[in-house]
C-alpha positions in Angstrom: 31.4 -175.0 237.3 33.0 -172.8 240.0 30.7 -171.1 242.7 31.8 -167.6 241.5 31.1 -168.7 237.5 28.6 -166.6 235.7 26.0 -168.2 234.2 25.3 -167.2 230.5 22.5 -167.2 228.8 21.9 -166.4 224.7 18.6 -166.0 223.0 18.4 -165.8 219.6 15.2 -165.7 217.1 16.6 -169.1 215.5 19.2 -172.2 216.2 21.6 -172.5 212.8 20.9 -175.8 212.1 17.4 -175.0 211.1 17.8 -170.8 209.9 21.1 -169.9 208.7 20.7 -165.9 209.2 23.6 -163.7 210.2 22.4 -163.1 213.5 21.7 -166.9 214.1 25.0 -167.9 212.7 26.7 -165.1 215.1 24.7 -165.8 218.4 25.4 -169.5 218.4 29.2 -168.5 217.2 29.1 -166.7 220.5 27.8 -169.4 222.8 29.8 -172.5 221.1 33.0 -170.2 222.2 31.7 -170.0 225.3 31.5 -173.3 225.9 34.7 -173.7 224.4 36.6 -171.9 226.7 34.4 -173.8 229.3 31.7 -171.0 230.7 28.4 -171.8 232.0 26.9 -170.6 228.6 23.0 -171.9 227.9 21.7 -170.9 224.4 17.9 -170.3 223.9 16.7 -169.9 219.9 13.3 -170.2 219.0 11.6 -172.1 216.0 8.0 -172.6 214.8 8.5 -176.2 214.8 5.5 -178.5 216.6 6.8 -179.4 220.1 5.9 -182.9 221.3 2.8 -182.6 223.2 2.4 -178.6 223.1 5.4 -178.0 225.2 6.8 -174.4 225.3 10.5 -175.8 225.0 12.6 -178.5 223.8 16.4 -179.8 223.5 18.7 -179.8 220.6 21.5 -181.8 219.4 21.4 -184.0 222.8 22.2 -181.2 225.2 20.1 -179.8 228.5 22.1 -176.3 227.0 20.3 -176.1 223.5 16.9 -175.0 224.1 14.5 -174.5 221.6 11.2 -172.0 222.2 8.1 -172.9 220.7 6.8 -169.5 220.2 5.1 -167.4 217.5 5.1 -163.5 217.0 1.7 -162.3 216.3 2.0 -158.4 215.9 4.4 -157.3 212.7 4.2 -153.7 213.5 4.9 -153.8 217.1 6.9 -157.3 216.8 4.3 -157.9 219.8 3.8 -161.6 221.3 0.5 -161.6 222.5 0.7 -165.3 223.7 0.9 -164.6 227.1 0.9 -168.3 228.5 4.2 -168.5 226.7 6.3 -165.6 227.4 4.8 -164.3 230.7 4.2 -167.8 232.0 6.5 -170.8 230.4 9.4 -168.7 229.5 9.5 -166.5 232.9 9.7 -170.2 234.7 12.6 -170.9 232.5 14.5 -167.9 233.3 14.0 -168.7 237.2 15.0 -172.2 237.0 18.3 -171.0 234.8 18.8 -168.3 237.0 21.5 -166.8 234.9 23.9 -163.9 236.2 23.8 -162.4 231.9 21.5 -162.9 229.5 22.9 -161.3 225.7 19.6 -161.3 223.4 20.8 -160.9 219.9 16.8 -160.5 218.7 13.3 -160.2 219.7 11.5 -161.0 215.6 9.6 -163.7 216.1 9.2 -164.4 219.8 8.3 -160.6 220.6 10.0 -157.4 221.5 8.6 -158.0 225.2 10.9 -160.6 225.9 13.3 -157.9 226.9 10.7 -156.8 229.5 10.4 -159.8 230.8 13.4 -160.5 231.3 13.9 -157.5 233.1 10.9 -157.6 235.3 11.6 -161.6 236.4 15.7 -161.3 237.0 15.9 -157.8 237.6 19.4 -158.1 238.7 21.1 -159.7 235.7 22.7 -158.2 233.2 20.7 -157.2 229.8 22.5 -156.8 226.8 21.3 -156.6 223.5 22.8 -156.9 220.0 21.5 -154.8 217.6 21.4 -156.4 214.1 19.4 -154.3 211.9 17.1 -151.8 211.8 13.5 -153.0 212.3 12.9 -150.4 215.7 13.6 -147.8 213.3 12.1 -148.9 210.3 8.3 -150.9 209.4 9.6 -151.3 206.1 11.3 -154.7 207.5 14.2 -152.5 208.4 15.2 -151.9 205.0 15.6 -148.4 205.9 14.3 -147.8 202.4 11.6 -145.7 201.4 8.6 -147.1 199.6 9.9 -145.0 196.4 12.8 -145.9 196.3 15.1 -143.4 198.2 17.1 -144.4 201.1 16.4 -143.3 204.5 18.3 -141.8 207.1 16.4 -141.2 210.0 13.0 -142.1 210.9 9.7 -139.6 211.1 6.4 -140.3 211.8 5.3 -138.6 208.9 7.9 -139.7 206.6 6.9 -143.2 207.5 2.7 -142.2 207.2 4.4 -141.3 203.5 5.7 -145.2 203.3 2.7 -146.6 204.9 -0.7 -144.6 204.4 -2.6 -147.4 206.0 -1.1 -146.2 209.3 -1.4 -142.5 211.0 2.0 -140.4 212.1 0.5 -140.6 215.1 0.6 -145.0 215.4 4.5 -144.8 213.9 4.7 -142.0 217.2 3.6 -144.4 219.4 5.5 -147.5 217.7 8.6 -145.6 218.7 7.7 -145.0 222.2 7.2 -148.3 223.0 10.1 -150.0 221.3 12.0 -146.9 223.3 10.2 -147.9 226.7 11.1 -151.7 226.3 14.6 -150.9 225.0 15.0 -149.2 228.5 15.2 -152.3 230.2 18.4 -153.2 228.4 22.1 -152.6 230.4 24.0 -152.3 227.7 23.9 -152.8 223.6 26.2 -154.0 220.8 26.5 -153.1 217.3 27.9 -154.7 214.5 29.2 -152.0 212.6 29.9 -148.1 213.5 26.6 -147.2 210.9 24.0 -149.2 213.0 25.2 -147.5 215.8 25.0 -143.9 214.4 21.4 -144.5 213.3 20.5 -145.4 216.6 22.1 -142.8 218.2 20.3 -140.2 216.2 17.1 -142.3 216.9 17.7 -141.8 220.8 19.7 -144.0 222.4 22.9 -143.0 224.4 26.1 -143.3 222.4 28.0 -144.4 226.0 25.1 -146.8 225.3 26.2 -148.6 222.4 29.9 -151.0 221.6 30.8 -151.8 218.2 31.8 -155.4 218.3 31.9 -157.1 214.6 29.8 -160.2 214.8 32.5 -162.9 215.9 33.4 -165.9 213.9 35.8 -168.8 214.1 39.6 -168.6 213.3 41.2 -169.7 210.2 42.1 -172.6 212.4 38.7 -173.6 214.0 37.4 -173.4 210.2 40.3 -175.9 209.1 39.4 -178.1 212.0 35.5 -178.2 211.2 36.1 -178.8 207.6 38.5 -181.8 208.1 35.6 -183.3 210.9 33.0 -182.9 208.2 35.0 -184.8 205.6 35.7 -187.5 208.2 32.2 -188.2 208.5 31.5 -188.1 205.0 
């Protein structure tokens, strides 16, 4: 690596070898072309596999530059991790000892929305970006975007989601939406996948200036001939 290299660093809610979700598939797309092209690129995806011995991280596939987070999410309404030995502790040691210069998250489910704050608040001069893959700020209903009876939804309302969700108040979806706003302020820049994500957000709050639309990058027609006639070979 050269001294004036950029570190990289990707976190994602799941490796590909073990969840095979868009976003996976996309963020470790990202990093392998990275690394490819021969960039200091790490790539961070959490499981809720058993570590050996309770550790907060491991290594995959024989590389220092596959780490996998132990981590669990406990909050499904605020996608809140309230385990704070893990996040604010273990993961806020990792990020100093990586020390990277841009760090792309491409989700918060599962290891909670804070670990955009936190990221923030420990490298405060890095730079944040975040990939927006669907529309779970927006929407409780797992980001469906789709009302309890049936009818699509367009834009978000306390009330309208009190209508989905009686259980809750319009005032708790109020607040829901300040706080994913207040943690999404952290974040320099964000990508979305498709020009509809983006407009959804936009009317939700955040800056258009804000938000590039970037299809989620996958390999040539080359790099797929490749991979297929290495997997035969080993077959």
């Amino acid at each position: 690596m050269s001294n004036n290299q950029q570190r990289i660093l990707i976190v994602s809610h799941g490796h590909p070898d073990l969840n095979k979700g868009g976003a996976e598939v996309a963020a470790f797309n990202m990093y392998k072309e990275y690394r490819a092209r021969g960039l200091d690129a790490f790539f961070l995806a959490r499981t809720g596999q058993t570590p050996h011995g309770g550790a907060s991280f491991s290594t995959r596939n024989n590389t220092h530059r596959e780490i996998m987070f132990h981590t669990t999410m406990d909050d499904g309404f605020l996608y809140s991790n309230i385990k704070t030995r893990q996040l604010w502790q273990e993961f806020r040691d990792l990020l100093l000892a990586l020390k990277p210069d841009v760090v792309h998250v491409h989700h918060y489910v599962l290891m909670g929305v804070e670990i955009i704050e936190e990221i923030r608040r420990t490298l405060p001069d890095c730079k944040l970006v975040f990939t927006i893959h669907e529309f779970l700020a927006l929407c409780h209903r797992n980001g469906l975007m789709l009302k309890t009876n049936g009818k699509l939804c367009y834009k978000s309302t306390p009330r309208d989601c009190h209508g989905c969700f009686p259980e809750k108040q319009p005032g708790d979806f109020f607040l829901r939406e300040k706080y994913f706003k207040s943690i999404f302020s952290n974040i320099d820049h964000f990508v979305s996948p498709s020009h509809f994500l983006k407009e959804r957000y936009v009317d939700w709050g955040l800056e258009a200036d804000a938000i590039s639309v970037i299809e989620n990058g996958q390999p040539t027609a080359q790099k797929l001939i490749t991979q297929v006639k290495a997997s035969d070979k080993v077959r």
